[in-house]
C-alpha positions, 0 to 999 in steps of 0.5 A: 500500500502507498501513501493515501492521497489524504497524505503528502508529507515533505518528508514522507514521515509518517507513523501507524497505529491501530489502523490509522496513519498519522503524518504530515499532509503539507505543514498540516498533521493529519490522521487517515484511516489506513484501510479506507486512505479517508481523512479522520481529522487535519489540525496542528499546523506544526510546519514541515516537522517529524513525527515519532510515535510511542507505541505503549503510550499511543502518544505522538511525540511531533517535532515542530519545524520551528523546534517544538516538542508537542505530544499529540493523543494517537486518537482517530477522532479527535487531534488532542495536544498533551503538551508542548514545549521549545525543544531546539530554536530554529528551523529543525527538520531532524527526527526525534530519537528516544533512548536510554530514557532520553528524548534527542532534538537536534537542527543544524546549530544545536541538540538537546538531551531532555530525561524523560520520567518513568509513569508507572 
């Protein structure tokens, strides 16, 4: 299967879960239904950013064009902002990497290393 219509990611980033595809449709972040390739919802103007998906949480860690860290619900009826914060500053069009327990951001001129809590 290609990637829906409904999805035109700058840089085909786009993450799976349940049945629904979540992603980048332009500067728009967007949630289609994998079997159909129909639109559930388009909302979050996040620029032309990345998306990293924490499976056991059904969170969406979303970095921003600009360097903002949002975490987005991995829910097909409603886009739902968890919380957000500045990351890295400037135009970022790297992907995220967790490990060890930390979050990565990077762009051209900086990283950033944020440890993440343990929720039981």
């Amino acid at each position: 299967m290609g990637i829906p219509r409904a999805l035109r990611p700058a840089y085909n980033d786009f993450v799976s879960s349940d049945g629904f595809i979540y992603g980048f449709d332009e500067s728009f972040f967007c949630c289609v239904d994998a079997a159909t390739g129909k639109r559930r919802w388009k909302a979050g103007r996040y620029g032309h950013g990345q998306v990293l998906l924490i499976a056991d949480q059904r969170i969406l860690l979303v970095i921003s064009e600009t360097g903002e860290a949002v975490l987005v619900s991995a829910r097909p009826d409603q886009h739902e902002e968890l919380g957000r914060f500045q990351a890295v500053n400037g135009k970022t069009w790297n992907h995220p990497a967790i490990a060890h327990g930390c979050l990565y951001v990077r762009n051209a001129e900086e990283i950033a290393c944020y440890k993440l809590a343990v929720v039981p």
